[in-house]
C-alpha positions in Angstrom: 68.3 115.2 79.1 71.0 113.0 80.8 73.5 114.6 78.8 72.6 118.6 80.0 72.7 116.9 83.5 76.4 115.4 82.9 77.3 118.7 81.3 75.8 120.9 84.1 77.4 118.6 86.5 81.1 118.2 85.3 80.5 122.3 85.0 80.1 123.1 88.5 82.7 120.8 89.6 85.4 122.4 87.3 84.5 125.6 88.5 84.6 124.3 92.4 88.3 122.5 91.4 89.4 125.5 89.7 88.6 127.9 92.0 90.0 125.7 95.0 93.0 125.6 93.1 93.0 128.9 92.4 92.6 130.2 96.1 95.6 127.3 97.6 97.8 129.2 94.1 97.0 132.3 95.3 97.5 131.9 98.7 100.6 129.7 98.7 102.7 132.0 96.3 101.7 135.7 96.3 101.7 136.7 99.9 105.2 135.9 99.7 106.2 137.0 96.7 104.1 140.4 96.3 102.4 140.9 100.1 99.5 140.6 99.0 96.6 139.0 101.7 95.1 136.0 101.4 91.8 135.4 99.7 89.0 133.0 100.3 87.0 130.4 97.7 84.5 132.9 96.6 87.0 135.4 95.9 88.9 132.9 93.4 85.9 132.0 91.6 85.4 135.9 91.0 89.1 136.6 89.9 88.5 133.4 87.6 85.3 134.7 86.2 87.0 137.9 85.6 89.9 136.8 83.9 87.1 134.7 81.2 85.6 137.6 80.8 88.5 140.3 80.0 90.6 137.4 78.7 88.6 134.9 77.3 85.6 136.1 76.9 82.7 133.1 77.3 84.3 130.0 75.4 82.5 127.8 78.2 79.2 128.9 77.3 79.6 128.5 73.5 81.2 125.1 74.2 78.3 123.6 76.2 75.8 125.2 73.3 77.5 122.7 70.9 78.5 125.4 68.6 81.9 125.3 66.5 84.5 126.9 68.1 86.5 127.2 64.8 86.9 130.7 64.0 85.0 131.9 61.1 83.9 128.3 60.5 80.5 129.8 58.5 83.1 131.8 56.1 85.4 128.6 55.6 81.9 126.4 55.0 81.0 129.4 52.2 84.2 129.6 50.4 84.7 125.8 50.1 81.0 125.6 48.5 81.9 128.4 46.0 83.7 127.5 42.5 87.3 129.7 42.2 85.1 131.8 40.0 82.8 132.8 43.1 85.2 133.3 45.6 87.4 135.7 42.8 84.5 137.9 42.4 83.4 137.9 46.6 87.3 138.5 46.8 87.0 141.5 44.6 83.5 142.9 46.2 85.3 142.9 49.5 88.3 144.3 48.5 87.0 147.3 46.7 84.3 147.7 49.9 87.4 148.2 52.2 89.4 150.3 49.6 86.0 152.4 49.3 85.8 153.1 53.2 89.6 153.6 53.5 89.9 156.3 50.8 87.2 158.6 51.5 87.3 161.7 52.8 87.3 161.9 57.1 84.3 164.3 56.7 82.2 161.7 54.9 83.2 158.8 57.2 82.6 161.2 60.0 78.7 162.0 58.4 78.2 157.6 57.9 78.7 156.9 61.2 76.3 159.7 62.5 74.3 158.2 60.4 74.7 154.9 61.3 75.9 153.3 58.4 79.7 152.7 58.9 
């Protein structure tokens, strides 16, 4: 429990310092470079938690969960499991999958996913 309280703690007070820094950035070098207006504290905690989300999307999140942030960690942990023999023949299943889907016709394609199964 002490931990989630640390966690939620250091949290908020990277979002506050961010955000401050943010806002003294924002106002210090863009009015004079572009003429743009100022912007308050609140406003740079928005354009930060809109640049995570069209940018970033929410790596914070999956960090405090404790979860891997390797990408495609479960495949890796599957494929090193698997004897050469295994991963040849999941290999081939995939490949002919993708060369199946890629060389149809655009009128059966077009019928799978009205159907809901591409």
């Amino acid at each position: 429990m002490k931990k989630h309280s640390l966690h939620a703690l250091f949290f908020i007070v990277a979002v506050f310092g961010f955000s401050a820094l943010t806002m003294l950035l924002w106002n210090a070098i863009l009015p004079s470079v572009l003429g743009t207006g100022t912007i308050g504290f609140f406003q740079a905690a928005g354009l930060l938690i809109l640049g995570r989300l069209l940018f970033g999307g929410l790596g914070a999140m999956h960090f405090l969960s404790g979860h891997s942030h390797r990408r495609g960690g479960h495949m890796h942990e599957r494929f090193s499991n698997m004897s050469m023999d295994d991963r040849r023949r999941v290999m081939k299943r995939m490949m002919e999958a993708h060369e199946n889907l890629f060389n149809r016709e655009e009128g059966d394609r077009r019928k799978d996913v009205k159907n809901g199964n591409e």
